[in-house]
N, C-alpha and C positions, 0 to 999 in steps of 0.2 A: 290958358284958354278957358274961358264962362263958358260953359256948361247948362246954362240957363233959359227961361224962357215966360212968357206971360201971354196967354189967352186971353181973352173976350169975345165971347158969342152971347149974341141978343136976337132971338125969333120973336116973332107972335104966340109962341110955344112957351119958349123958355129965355133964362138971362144965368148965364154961367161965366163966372170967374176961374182961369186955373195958372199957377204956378209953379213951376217944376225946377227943381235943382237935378241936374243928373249926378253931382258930385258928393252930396249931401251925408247927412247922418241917419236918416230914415225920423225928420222929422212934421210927420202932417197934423192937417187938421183939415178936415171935412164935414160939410154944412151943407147938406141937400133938401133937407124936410125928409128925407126916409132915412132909417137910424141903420135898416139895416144894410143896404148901399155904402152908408158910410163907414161901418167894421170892412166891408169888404174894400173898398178903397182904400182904408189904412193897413190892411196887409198889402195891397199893391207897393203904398211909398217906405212902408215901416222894413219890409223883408226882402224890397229891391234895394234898399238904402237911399232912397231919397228923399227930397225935401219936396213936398206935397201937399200944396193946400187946392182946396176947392169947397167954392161958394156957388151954389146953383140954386135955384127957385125955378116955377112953372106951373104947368096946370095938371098938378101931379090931383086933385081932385075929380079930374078927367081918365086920366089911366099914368100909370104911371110910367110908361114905354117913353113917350117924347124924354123924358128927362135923363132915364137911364141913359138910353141911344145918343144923346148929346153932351151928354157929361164923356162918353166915350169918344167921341168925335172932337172934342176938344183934350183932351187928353191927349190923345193919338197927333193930333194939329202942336200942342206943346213937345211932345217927343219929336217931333221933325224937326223944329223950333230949337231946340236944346241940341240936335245932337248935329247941326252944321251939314258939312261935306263928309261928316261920318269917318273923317281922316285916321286913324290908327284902331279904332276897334275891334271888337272880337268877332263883329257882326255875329257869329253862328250862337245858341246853345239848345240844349235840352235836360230835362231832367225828370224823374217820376217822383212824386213825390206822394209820402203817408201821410193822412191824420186820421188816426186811430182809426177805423173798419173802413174810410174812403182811401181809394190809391186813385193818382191823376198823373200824365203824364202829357208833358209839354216840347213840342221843338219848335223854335223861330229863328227863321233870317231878319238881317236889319237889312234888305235886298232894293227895297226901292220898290218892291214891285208888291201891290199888295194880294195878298189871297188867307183865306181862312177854311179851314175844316175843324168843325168845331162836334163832337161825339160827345156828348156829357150826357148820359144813361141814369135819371132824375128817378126817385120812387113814383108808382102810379097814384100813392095817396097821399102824394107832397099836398101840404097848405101853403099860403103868404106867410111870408117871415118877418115878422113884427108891426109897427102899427104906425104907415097905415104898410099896408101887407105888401113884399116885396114879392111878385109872383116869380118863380125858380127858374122859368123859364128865358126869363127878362137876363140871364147870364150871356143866351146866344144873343140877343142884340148888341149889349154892353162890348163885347166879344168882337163881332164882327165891325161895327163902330171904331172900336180903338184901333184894329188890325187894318183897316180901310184908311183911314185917317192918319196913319202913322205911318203907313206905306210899307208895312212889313207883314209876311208871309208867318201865317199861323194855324199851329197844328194842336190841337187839344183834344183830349180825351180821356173818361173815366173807366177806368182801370176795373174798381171795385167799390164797395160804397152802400149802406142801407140810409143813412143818415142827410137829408137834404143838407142842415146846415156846412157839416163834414164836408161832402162834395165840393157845396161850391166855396168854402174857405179853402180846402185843399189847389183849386184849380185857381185860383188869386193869388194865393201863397209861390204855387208851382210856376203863374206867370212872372210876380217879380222877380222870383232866384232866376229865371232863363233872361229877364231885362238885366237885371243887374250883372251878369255874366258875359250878355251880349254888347253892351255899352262899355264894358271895362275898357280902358286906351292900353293898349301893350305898344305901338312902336308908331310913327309915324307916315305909314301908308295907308294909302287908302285899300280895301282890302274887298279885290276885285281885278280881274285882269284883264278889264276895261278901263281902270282907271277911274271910273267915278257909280257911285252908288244912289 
């Protein structure tokens, strides 16, 4: 069974490319015009273990929200893509995860059903993170984008934490290991006692 999947979305907004191996080695590459977007996307594919590319452009000279918000909405569109009738997985995980002074703690269903709670507790004199400036807050769209779009139920929140960057690597980091957890295939049902997902 492919595991695979290929997006294309084009707005008046934006033009994003995405590719997704669910089975993969944790090999991406990411091309947004904002650099710092792109670290945080490759902990997504590099620490879920997939295969992740994305190519996006837009009127990130404008604000940089359309592009975030859509590069997750396409993300989220390739995870449905890839993961079928959902046949044999773990659907469930969660986990807390460290890096260094940030704690962040993650649960998702692959449910079908989407919803997000998203608590990320941000410093009050965070800046933009690199050039041009990715504003910290741009985490809850990304966030709720992917979780809406990918039709799964998502729980996130920051633990502990002084360091903007820490945070939201911590909470990217935390979402791959619970993707990669929850996509695993252990047996051949679908896993729901409904029958379909």
């Amino acid at each position: 069974m492919s595991r695979n999947s290929s997006i294309e979305r084009i707005t008046n907004e934006t033009q994003i490319q995405v590719e997704l191996g669910l089975d993969g080695s944790g090999n991406v590459h990411c091309e947004t015009g904002i650099p710092f977007f792109d670290h945080m996307l490759s902990q997504l594919g590099k620490h879920g273990g997939f295969d992740l590319s994305v190519y996006a452009s837009g009127d990130i000279d404008v604000d940089l929200h359309h592009l975030v918000e859509d590069v997750g909405i396409s993300i989220g569109q390739a995870f449905v893509e890839a993961l079928g009738d959902k046949r044999g997985i773990r659907r469930f995980a969660s986990l807390t995860l460290p890096l260094d002074e940030a704690l962040v703690e993650v649960a998702l269903d692959l449910s079908g059903r989407p919803y997000i709670a998203c608590s990320i507790a941000l410093p009050e004199d965070r800046v933009p993170l690199g050039n041009p400036g990715f504003e910290p807050q741009l985490i809850d769209e990304f966030m709720r984008a992917f979780a809406t779009a990918g039709l799964f139920t998502l729980h996130i929140s920051s633990r502990a934490g002084r360091n903007t960057h820490h945070i939201l690597e911590a909470s990217f980091k935390a979402l791959a290991r619970c993707l990669r957890d929850a996509v695993k295939v252990e047996d051949l049902e679908i896993p729901s006692t409904k029958g379909s997902l």
